[in-house]
Each structure stands twice: as structure tokens, then as C-alpha cells.
N, C-alpha and C positions, 0 to 999 in steps of 0.2 A: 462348338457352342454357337447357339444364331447369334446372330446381331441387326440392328437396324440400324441404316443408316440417318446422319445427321437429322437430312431434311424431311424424311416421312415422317421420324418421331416431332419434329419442329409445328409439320402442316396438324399434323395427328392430336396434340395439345392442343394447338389454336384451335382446334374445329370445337372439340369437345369443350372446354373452361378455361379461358385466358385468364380467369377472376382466381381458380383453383392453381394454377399451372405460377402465378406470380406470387399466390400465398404459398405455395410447395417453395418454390428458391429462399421464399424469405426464411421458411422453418429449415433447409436443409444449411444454409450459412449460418443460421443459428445453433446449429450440431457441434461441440467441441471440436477441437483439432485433432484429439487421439479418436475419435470416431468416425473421421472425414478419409477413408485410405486412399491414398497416391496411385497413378495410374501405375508405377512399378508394382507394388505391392499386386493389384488387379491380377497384373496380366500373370504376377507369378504363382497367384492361388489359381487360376482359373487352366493354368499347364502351359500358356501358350502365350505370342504379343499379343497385344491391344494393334487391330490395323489403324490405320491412319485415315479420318474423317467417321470414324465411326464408336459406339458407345455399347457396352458389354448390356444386356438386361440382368445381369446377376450382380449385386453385391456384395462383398463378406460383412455387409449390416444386415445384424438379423431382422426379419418381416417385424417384429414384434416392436423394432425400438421403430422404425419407419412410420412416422406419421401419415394417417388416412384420410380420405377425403372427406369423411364426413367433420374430425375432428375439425378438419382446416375447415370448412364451410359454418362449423360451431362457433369456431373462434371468430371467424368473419363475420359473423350474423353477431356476433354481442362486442360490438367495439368500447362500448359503454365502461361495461366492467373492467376489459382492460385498460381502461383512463383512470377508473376510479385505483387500478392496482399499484399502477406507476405514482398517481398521488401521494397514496398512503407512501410508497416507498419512498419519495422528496422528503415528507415529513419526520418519517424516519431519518431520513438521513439531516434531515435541518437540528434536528432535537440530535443526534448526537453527534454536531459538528456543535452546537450549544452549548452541551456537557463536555466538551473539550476544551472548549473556550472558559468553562467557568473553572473546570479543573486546572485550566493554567495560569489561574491565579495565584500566586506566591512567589517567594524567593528562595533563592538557594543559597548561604551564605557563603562566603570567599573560605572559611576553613573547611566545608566540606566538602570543596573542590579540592586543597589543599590532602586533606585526608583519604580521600580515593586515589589520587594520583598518585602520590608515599604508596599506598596498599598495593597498588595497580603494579608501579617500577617493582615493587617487593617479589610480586605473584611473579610478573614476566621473569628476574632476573633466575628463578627458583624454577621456569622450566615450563609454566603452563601455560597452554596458549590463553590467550587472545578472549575467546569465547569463553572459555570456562573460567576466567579471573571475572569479567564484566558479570557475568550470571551469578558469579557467589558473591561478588561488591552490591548485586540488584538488590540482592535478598538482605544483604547485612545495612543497608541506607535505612534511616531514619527517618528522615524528610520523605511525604508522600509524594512530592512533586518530583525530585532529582529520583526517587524507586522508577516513576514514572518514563522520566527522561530515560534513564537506565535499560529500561524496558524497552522503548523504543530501539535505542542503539542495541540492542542484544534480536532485535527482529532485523534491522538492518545490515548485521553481520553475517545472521543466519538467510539474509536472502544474496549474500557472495559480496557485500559493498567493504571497501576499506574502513580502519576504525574515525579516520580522519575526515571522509567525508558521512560517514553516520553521525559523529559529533559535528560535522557545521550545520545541520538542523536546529541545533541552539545556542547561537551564539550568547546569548544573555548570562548560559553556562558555563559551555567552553569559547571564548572568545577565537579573534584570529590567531591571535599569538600560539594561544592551546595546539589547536587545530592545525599550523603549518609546522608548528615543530615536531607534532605526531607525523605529520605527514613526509618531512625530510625523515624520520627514525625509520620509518617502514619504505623509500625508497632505496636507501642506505642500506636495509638489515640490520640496523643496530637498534632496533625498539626501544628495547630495553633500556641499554645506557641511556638512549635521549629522556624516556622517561625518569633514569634517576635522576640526570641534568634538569627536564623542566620541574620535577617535583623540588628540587632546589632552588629552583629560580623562584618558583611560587611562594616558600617558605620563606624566601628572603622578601619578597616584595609584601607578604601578610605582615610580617612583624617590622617591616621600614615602618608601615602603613600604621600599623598598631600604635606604634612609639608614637606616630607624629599626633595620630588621635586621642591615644589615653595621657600624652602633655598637655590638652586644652582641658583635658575633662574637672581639672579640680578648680580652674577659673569658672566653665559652666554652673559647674554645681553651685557654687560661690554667687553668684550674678542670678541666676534663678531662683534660689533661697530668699534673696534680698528682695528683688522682682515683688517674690511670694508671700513676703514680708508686708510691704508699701501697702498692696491689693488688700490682703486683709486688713491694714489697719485703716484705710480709707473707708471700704466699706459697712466693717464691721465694730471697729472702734469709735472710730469719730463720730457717726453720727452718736450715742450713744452718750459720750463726751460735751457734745454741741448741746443734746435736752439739760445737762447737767448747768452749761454757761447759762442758758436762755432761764433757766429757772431762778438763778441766783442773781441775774443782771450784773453781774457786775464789771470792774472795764476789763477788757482783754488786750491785750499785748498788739502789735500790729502781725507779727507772726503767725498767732494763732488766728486772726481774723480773715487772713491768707489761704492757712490750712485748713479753717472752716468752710469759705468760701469755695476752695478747689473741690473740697469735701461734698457741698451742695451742688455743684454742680455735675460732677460726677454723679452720684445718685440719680439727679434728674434727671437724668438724659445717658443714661447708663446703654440703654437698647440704641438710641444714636450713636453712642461711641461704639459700640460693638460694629455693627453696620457699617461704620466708615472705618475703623481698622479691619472687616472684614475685605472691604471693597478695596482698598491701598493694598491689602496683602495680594488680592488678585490680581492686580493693576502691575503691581513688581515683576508677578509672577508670569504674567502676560508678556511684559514687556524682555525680563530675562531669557525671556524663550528667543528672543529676534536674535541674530547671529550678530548684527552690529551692536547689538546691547552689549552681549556677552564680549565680545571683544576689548568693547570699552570699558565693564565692569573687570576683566581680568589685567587689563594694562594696568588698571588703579591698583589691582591689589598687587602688582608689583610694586609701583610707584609708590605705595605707601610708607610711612616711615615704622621702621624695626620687623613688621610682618612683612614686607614686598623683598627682602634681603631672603628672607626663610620662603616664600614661596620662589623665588629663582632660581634658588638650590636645589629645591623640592622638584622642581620641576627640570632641571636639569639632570640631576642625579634618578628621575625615571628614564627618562632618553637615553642614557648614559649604561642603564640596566636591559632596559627591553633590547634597545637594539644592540648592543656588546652578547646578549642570550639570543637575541635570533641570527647575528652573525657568524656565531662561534659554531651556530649549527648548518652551515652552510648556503647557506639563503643569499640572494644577490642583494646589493647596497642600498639598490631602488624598491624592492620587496621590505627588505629592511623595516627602510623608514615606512614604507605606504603602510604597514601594519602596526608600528610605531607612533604614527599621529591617532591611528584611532584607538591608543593605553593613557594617552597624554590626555588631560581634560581643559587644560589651559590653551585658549586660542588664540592665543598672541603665537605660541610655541607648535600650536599645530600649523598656522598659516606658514609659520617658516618652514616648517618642515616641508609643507605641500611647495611650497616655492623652491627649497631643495632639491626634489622630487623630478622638479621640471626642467633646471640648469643640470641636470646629471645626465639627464634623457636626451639632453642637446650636447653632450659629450666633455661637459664640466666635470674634472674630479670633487673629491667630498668635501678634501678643505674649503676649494673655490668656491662651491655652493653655498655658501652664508650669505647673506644680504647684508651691504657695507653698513647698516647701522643694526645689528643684530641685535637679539636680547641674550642671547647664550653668552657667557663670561669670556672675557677674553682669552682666558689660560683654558678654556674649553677647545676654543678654535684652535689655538695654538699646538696642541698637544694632539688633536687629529691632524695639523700637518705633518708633523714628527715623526704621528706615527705610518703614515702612508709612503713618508717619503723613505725608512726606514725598513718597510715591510712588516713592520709590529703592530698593526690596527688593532686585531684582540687583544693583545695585549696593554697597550693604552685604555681601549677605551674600559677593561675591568679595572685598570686602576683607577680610572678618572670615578666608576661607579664609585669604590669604596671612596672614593675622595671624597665623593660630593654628598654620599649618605653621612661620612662624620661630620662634614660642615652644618648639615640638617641637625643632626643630634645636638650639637653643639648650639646651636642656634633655638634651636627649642628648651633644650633648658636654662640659657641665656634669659631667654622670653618670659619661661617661667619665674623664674629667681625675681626677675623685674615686675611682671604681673603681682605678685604675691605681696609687697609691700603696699602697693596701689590700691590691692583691693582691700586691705586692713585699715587703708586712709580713709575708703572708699564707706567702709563698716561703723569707722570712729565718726565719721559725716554725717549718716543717721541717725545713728545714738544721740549724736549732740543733737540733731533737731527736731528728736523725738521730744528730749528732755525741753528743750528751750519753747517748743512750740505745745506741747499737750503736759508734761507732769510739771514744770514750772507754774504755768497757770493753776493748773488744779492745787496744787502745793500752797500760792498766794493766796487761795477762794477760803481753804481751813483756815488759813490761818487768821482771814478777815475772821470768818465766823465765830472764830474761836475768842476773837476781840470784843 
């Protein structure tokens, strides 16, 4: 077969089109990689080696897929259009980076996290992989957004990535916690079990969570009702009430001239009042975002009296949960916690952690690591010494969990028992000054008239 060597064909290009010769590199680097064949491949179709310094005239690219000169001189004479092609494609791709962003608007509630994960350990324990449990949990999801997420991780698998790093694409889903204890299950080989483990863990921390939220909720409703109570009758009553005094002149009480007067004022200046409890709600809400806020509004709600006993619990007995479930799954102590402060939402409780974090790393065991004026109970400290010095750490610290959940239980319905009297004083308080300040008077006005 000829050949030429390097430098003729080198001089031979330049002479003829430097302009053709540097659009030709650009189209043949633009040629896939399964089209691109290797000098071995060459020399093996062509019967013989490839020498050295020199280049075959034969390809095994057929003529037909080989770009021409005139094309490449087409393409070069209209740079225009390929400006305006790449455009369109940006906007293309802006509008559906757009519609992803709007699609990923919503939530995913903590039960149907809960409920795939249950489905999920079910499928693995019963034998099928991996990919074919996620593909039929895709399709059975309800929420379009977790179908969605779903979907994602079922292309992520199918492009060879593990399931633990396809789920840290959304942590707002599956958090840390999810994500590294999947990820100890499938270094270990025990998937499965771990998934029935975190499916329990989840179930236990939805219905702690439940209990402590559906205890406030008959105080809420109680306190909102009333709220919604006051509103209408200021607005809607009283004036209505007030044409009825002003008609009849006659003397009013000091009470009702009180509740007439809050009455007119209100009304007046109804659109100011809004506006400034608009503006103070975002002013809160501005200011709670500052990390030094937050710190100081969560010491309070410690320090509070009968609720600050019930969030220390609460907040000890998550510590006490996440990191006892991600110990038990073989994760290191400093791992632990680092995943641990960001379950905890209280910042009194996360600084200690992070402060923990850092006396561990300097070669402090985990009792040591508390800071002498800690907020965690002292029978909490205690009981990680024991257990360390003992070799029992899991097993302490799952006791210490159920410990500190029934202190919580107990303490919320303590709260409630107490709230519930309070807010029937709370009921009897309005009533009397509905009666004293609006149906009294009116009551008085007949009975003048009737005189």
C-alpha cells in the first residue's frame, strides 16, 4: 500500500488551503470515538504495520461519511447561521433548565419517604435487585415530584452509580442520615437488613414526631377559634352595635366605651394595621434567619418555663436516636455526630455537637467531649461514660433513646393536662367580657326603653 510521508503531506496542505486543512481537524475531532479507528485496528485491516513517521492514505471511514471540501468551505462561508444555531440551542437549554426548576417546586412528605423505604427493605429482602424494586416503587409514587426524584435515581443506576450516591442528589429527600446508612448496607452486603433497620428507624422517628405535634394541635385549634372569634366580632359586630349606642345616646359603661373606642380604631386604620403586622412578621422572620438570633431564640426556648424541660428532652432523645442508628450501623463516632447535628434543628445542641466534633479529632474520647457547662442532662453524660468505659456504647445509648422518648411523651401530656384548664379560664374570660362589655349594655338600653 503507498504511503506518504509526514512532511510532504504537512508542506502539500499548507500550499493548497491552510483555511480548509484547519476546518478538516476541526470536523474529523468532531467524529464520535466509535468512528475515530486506532492506529492498531489500521494496520490490522490494511495486512500489515503502520511504519513509523508515516500516515496510511486508506481509511476503514467510508468516502461517503468523510466530510468534503466544498461542505467545509459552505460551512465556513456562513458562520452566521451557525451562531444563530448554537443560540437557539442556549435557549433551549435555559427554558428547560426553567421547567426543572419550576418542576421542582413542592414537597415530599416524611411518610412517603417512610413508605418506600418499608416497600423498598420488603422488595430487596424477597430477592430483587436494586433496579427493578426502584422502577416499580417509580411507577407506584403518587406525588409527581418524589415519581420524579425516582426517576432520576432509576437513570442513575442504570448509568453503573451506587443507590447511595444517586440519592445524595436530593438531600431535601433522602437526607445524610438516609444516604450513609444505604451506603454502609451496600459496602457491608447486607442491603437489605440495613434497609429494614433504617425503615425502622424512620418509622420510629415519624410517630415520636407525630406524638409531639398532634399534642399541640387541640391547644392550636383552641387559640385560633378564639383569635377567630375576637376578629369577627370587632370587625363585624361592634361596629353594628356602636350605630345602635350612638342612636339611643344613652350612658355607656366605661368598658364598652373601651371596646368601642379599640373598635374605631381598628376599623380606621385597618390597612395600617395590616402593613405593620405585615412588616414586624418579616422583620422576625429576617432577623430568625441570623445564626446568632437563632441561637439565642433556641436557649429561650430552653430556658423557658414547663416548655424548655419538654424541648431538652426532645432534643436529647433525637441525639440519642440518630446517632445510637447510625452507630449501630458501623459509621465512626466523628461521622456519627457530623451527620447528627445536621437531624438536630436546635442550635444550642448542634454548636455542642460541632464542639464535640473537634475535641474527638484532637484525640478526646466521647465522654470527654462535652463542654463543662453542657446543655445535655447530666444522667445523659453519665451513661456515655459507662458505656464506653464498659464496651456497651450501643447498647446505652438505645436505652438512653427509649429513655428520653418516654420523658418526652410524658411531658407532653403533662403540658397538655395543664394547657387544657388554662385555656377553658382562657374561654370563661371572653364570654364574661363579651357579656359585660356588649350584651349588658344592650340588655340596660331595652330595658331604659321599655321604661
Amino acid at each position: 500500500m503507498p504511503t506518504i510521508s509526514l512532511e510532504e503531506t504537512q508542506e502539500a496542505q499548507e500550499a493548497k488551503a491552510p483555511e480548509t486543512v484547519s476546518a478538516t481537524d476541526q470536523v474529523v475531532q468532531n467524529i464520535p470515538q466509535a468512528e475515530q479507528p486506532s492506529v492498531q485496528e489500521a494496520s490490522s485491516a490494511s495486512g500489515g504495520e503502520v511504519q513509523e513517521g508515516a500516515v496510511e492514505t486508506e481509511s476503514p471511514v467510508a468516502e461517503e461519511d468523510k466530510p468534503s471540501m466544498r461542505t467545509l468551505s459552505q460551512e465556513n462561508a456562513t458562520p452566521k447561521k451557525k451562531g444563530i444555531k448554537k443560540e437557539d440551542e442556549k435557549s433551549k437549554k435555559s427554558k428547560k433548565s426553567l421547567f426543572q426548576r419550576l418542576s421542582a417546586i413542592g414537597t415530599v412528605s416524611s411518610r412517603e419517604v417512610v413508605e418506600f423505604t418499608r416497600h423498598l427493605a420488603v422488595m430487596l429482602g424477597a430477592g430483587i435487585t436494586i433496579f427493578e424494586a426502584i422502577l416499580f416503587l417509580k411507577d407506584q409514587a403518587r406525588n409527581k415530584i418524589f415519581r420524579d426524584r425516582l426517576e432520576s435515581v432509576v437513570e442513575s443506576l442504570n448509568n453503573g452509580q451506587a443507590l447511595s450516591n444517586a440519592m445524595r442528589r436530593f438531600p431535601k429527600i433522602f437526607p445524610p442520615i438516609y444516604t450513609n446508612i444505604i451506603q454502609v448496607g451496600e459496602k457491608s452486603g447486607t442491603l437489605a437488613q440495613t434497609m429494614v433497620d433504617l425503615a425502622d428507624h424512620l418509622e420510629d422517628s415519624e410517630e415520636f414526631r407525630r406524638k409531639v405535634k398532634g399534642a399541640l394541635i387541640y391547644p392550636k385549634i383552641i387559640i385560633g377559634v378564639m383569635l377567630t372569634f375576637i376578629f369577627i366580632l370587632i370587625l363585624f359586630v361592634m361596629p353594628r352595635i356602636l350605630t345602635i349606642f350612638n342612636s339611643l345616646g344613652a350612658d355607656i359603661p366605661l368598658a364598652t366605651r373601651v371596646m368601642i373606642g379599640v373598635t374605631n380604631f381598628i376599623n380606621n386604620h385597618l390597612v395600617m394595621i395590616f402593613a405593620v403586622g405585615f412588616g414586624l412578621a418579616v422583620l422576625i422572620y429576617m432577623l430568625f434567619r441570623n445564626p446568632g438570633v437563632q441561637k439565642w431564640r433556641d436557649k429561650v426556648y430552653i430556658r423557658f418555663p414547663l416548655v424548655g424541660h419538654i424541648v431538652l428532652n426532645y432534643n436529647t432523645a433525637q441525639v440519642s436516636q440518630h446517632f445510637g442508628t447510625l452507630f449501630a450501623s458501623g459509621i465512626t463516632i466523628v461521622r456519627c455526630l457530623e451527620i447528627t447535628s445536621t437531624v438536630v434543628k436546635n442550635k444550642i445542641f448542634r454548636s455542642e455537637i460541632g464542639y464535640m466534633i473537634e475535641k474527638i479529632k484532637r484525640g478526646a474520647a466521647l465522654s470527654q467531649s462535652f463542654p463543662e457547662k453542657s446543655f445535655f442532662p447530666p444522667m445523659f453524660i453519665k451513661l456515655i461514660r459507662v458505656g464506653e468505659r464498659t464496651g456497651k456504647l450501643p447498647h446505652v445509648v438505645e436505652y438512653m433513646k427509649k429513655y428520653y422518648k418516654n420523658l418526652v411523651d410524658n411531658d407532653v401530656k403533662n403540658i397538655t393536662t395543664i394547657i387544657e384548664p388554662v385555656i377553658m379560664v382562657l374561654l370563661g374570660l371572653m364570654v364574661a367580657g363579651l357579656v359585660i362589655t356588649v350584651i349588658g349594655p344592650i340588655y340596660q338600653l331595652i330595658s331604659n326603653v321599655g321604661q
